[in-house]
C-alpha positions in Angstrom: 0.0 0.0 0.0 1.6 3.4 -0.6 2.6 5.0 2.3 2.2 9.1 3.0 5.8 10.2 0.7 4.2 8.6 -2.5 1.2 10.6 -2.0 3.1 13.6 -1.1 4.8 13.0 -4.2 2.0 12.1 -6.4 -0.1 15.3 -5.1 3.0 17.6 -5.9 2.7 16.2 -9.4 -0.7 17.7 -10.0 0.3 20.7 -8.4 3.3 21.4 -10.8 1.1 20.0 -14.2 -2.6 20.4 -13.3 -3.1 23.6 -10.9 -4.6 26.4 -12.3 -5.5 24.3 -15.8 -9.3 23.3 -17.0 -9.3 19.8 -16.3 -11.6 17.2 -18.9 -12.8 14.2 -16.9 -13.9 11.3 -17.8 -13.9 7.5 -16.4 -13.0 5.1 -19.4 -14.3 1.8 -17.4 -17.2 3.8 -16.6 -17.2 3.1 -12.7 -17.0 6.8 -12.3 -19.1 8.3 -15.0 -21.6 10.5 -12.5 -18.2 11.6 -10.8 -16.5 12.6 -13.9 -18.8 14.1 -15.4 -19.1 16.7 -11.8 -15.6 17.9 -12.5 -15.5 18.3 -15.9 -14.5 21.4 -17.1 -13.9 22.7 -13.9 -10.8 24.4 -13.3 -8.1 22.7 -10.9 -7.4 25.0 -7.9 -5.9 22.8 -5.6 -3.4 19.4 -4.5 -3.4 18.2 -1.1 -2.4 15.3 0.6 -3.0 14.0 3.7 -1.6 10.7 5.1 -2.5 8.3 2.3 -5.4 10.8 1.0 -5.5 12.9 -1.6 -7.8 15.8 -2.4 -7.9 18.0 -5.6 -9.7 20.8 -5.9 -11.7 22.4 -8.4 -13.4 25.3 -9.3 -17.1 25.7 -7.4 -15.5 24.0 -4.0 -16.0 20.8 -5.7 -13.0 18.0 -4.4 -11.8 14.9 -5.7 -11.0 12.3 -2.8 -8.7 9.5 -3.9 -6.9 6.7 -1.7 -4.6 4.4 -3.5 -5.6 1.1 -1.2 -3.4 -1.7 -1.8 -3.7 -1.9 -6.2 -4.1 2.0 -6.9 -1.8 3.8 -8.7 -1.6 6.9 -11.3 -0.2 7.2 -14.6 1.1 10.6 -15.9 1.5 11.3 -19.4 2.2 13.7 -22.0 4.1 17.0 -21.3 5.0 16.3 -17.8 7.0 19.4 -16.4 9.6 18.3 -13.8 12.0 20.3 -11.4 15.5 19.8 -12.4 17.3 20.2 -9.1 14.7 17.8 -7.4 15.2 15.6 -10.7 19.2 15.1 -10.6 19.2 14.2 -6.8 16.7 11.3 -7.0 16.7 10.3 -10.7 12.5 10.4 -11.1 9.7 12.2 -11.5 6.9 13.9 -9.2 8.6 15.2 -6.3 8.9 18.9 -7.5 10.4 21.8 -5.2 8.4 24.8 -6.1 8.7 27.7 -4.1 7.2 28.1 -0.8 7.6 24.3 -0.1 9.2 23.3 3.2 11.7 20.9 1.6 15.2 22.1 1.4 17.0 21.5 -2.0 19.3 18.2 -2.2 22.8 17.8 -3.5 22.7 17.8 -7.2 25.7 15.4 -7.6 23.7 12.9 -5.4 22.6 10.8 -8.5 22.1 7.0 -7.5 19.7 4.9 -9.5 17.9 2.2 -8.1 18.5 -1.5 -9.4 14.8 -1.9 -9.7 14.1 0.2 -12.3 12.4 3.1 -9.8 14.4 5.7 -11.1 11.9 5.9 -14.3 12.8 9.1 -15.9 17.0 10.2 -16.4 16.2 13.9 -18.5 15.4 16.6 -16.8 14.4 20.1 -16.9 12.1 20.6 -19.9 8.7 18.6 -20.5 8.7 15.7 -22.5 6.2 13.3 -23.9 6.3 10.6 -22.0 4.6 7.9 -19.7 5.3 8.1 -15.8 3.5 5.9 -13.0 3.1 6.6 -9.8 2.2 4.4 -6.6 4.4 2.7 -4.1 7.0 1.1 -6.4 7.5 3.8 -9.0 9.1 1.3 -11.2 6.9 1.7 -14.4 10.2 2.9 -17.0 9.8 5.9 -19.7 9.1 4.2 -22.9 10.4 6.1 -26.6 7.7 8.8 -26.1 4.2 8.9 -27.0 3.0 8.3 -30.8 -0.3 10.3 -30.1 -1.8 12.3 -27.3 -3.6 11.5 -25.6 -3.0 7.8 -25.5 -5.7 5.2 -25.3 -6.2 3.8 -22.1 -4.8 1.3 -20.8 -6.3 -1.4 -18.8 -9.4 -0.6 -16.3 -8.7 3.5 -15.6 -11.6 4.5 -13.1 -11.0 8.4 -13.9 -8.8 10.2 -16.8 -7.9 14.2 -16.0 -6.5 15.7 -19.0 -5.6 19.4 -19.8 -4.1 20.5 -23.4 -0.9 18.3 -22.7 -0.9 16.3 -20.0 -3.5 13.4 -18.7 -3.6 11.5 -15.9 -5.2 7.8 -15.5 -6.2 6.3 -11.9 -6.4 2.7 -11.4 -7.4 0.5 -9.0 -7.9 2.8 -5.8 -9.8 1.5 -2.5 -11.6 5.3 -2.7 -12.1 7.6 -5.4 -15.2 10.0 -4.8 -16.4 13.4 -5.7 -16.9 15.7 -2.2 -18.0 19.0 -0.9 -15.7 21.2 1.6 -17.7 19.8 4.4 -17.5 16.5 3.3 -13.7 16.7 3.0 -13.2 18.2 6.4 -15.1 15.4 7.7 -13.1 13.1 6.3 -9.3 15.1 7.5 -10.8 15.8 10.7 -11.0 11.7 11.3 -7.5 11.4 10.5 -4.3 11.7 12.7 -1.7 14.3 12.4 0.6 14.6 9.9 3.7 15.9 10.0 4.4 17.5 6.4 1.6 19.8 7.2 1.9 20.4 10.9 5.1 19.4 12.8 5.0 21.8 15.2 4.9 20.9 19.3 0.8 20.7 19.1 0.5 18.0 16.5 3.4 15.6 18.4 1.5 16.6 21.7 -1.9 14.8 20.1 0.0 11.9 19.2 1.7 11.8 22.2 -1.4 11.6 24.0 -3.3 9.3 21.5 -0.8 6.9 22.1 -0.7 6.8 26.0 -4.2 6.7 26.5 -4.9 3.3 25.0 -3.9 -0.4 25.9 -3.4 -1.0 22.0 -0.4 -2.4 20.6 2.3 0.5 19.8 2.5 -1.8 16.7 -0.7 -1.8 16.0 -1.2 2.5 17.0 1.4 3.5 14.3 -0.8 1.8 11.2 -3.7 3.5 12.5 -4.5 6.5 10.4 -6.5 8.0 13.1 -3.8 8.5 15.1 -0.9 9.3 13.1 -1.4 9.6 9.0 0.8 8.5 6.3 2.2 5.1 8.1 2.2 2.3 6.4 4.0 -1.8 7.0 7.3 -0.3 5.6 7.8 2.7 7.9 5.8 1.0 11.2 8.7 -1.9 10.9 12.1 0.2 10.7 10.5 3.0 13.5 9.8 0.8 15.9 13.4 -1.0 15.2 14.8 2.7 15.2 13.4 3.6 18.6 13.8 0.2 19.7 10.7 -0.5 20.9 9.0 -3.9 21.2 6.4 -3.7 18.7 3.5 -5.6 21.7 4.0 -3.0 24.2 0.5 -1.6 25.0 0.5 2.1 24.1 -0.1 3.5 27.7 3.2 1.4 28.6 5.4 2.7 26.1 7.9 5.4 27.9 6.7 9.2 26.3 10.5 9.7 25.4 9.7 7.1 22.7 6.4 8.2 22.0 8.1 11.4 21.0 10.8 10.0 19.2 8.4 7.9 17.2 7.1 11.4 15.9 10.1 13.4 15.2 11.1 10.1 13.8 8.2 9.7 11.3 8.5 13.2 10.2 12.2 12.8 9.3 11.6 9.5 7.6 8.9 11.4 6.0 11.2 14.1 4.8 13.5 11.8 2.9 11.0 10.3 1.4 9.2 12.9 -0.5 12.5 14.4 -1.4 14.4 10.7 -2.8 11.2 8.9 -3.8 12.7 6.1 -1.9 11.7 4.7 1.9 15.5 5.5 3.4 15.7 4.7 6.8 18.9 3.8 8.0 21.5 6.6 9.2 25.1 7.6 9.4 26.1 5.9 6.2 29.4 6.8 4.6 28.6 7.5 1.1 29.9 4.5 -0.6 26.8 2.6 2.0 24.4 5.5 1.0 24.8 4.9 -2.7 24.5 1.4 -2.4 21.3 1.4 -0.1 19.8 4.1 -2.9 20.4 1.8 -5.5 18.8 -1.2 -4.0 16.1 -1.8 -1.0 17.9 -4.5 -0.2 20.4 -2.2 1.7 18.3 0.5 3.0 16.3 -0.9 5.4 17.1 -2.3 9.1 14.4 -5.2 9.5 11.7 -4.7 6.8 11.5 -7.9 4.1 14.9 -9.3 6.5 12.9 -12.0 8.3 15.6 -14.9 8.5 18.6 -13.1 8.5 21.1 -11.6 10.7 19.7 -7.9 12.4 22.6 -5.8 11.4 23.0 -4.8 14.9 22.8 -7.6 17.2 23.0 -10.7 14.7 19.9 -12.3 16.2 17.0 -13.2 13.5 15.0 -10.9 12.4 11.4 -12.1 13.1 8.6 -12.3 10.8 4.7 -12.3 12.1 1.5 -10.8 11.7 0.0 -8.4 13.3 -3.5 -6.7 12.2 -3.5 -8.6 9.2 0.0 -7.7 7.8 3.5 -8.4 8.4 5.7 -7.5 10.9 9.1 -7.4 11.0 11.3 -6.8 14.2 14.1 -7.9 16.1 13.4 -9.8 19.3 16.6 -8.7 20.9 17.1 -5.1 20.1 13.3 -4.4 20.4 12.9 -6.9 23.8 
């Protein structure tokens, strides 16, 4: 399922090739003909993300709600403008730096490509005619350009936005649903903090306190998008291993010095992502490490997909199990 950087990344997308553009929309499978058919022609005013929820905005405070799920995923193509500083540090498309953003501006001679193809698109700075996916992988590589635009769709695409040069096609989300203001406030106001939009001392406070109030697994709390957005099985794994915390604790037990570090963790973590594209979470690697854990998951992470072997701290196993119906990896003697 994608976690909260691909949908930071994938909302910063439309807000670099769709804001302020008339928007046609239709839904080629037809699942989402009544909803299209609201938005089109409307004018795109806004991108938001939220956790693992999106929201774009159109003229006449109508909103377009979309969560990925498991299977969804977005396919940009056409003209698709791309930042070239952002571009030559991670090596793909979407994550653009426009001004105003938060994100500070990575080394430009930081170039590693990823062994499994995520690093999709190599030029950078003008548009090009292209094909781009987006979802948790990333891994769907430029082709030789488009014959015709726009292309024909391409297997079941529940909604198509398209402007003069640029569409794109949504597949397989879990939600995808045409809202009013209220409606979407409703829906943000269920959800948990998140620290790309608030990481100041009130929204660690409300996680803090969500946290100690309950008798719920700390494993279980950080996958719970009411109480903190944008987690998902990749980060929950290598923060609890970070703060070295046994994923069964109870909440209320957990000491507040790691319920704290848990946050500032996650919106570090969180930082990265958005800005490589890539879940990084291991520190203090000298740069021949850091290259090779960009190039290949394999190397980045501390437990996640390690069950079997060695932790690279302690040497023990690292343990696979499930917990709330997806898998867990920890180690049993660092996180005792």
């Amino acid at each position: 399922m994608p976690e909260g950087h691909s949908v930071h990344r994938i909302t910063r997308q439309f807000e670099r090739n769709f804001v302020g553009h008339v928007v046609r929309a239709s839904s080629p499978q037809g699942r989402f003909a009544a909803g299209a058919a609201e938005i089109d022609g409307r004018r795109m005013t806004d991108a938001r993300a939220v956790g693992k929820q999106m929201f774009l905005g159109f003229e006449g405070d109508v909103w377009l709600r979309v969560h990925l799920g498991m299977y969804g995923a977005w396919d940009f193509a056409g003209e698709i403008l791309m930042d070239a500083t952002i571009a030559s540090a991670n090596g793909r498309m979407g994550q653009t730096n426009q001004a105003g953003t938060f994100l500070d501006r990575p080394n430009p001679d930081a170039v590693v490509f990823d062994s499994a193809g995520e690093n999709s698109l190599q030029s950078i700075g003008a548009p090009r005619k292209t094909r781009l996916r987006m979802s948790e992988s990333e891994k769907e590589k430029d082709g030789n350009g488009l014959d015709t635009f726009p292309p024909e769709p391409i297997g079941q695409v529940r909604v198509r936005l398209l402007t003069d040069t640029i569409c794109a096609d949504l597949r397989g989300p879990t939600a995808c649903e045409v809202l009013d203001p209220a409606q979407v406030e409703a829906v943000v106001g269920r959800l948990g903090p998140d620290p790309l939009l608030d990481d100041g001392p009130e929204a660690e406070e409300r996680f803090t306190r969500r946290i100690l109030k309950t008798a719920t697994p700390i494993g279980l709390l950080l996958m719970d998008q009411n109480v903190v957005a944008g987690i998902g099985n990749v980060y929950r794994a290598e923060l609890l291993f970070r703060a070295k915390q046994n994923p069964h604790t109870p909440g209320k037990l957990v000491p507040e010095e790691h319920v704290r570090h848990l946050w500032r963790d996650w919106a570090k973590l969180l930082r990265i992502g958005v800005e490589t594209g890539q879940m990084m979470t291991m520190d203090d690697l000298d740069p021949e490490a850091y290259r090779a854990a960009m190039a290949s998951r394999d190397d980045r992470h501390w437990v996640y997909k390690r069950e079997g072997l060695p932790c690279r701290v302690c040497g023990t196993n690292i343990v696979l199990e499930e917990m709330g119906a997806r898998k867990l990896y920890w180690c049993p003697y660092c996180q005792a």
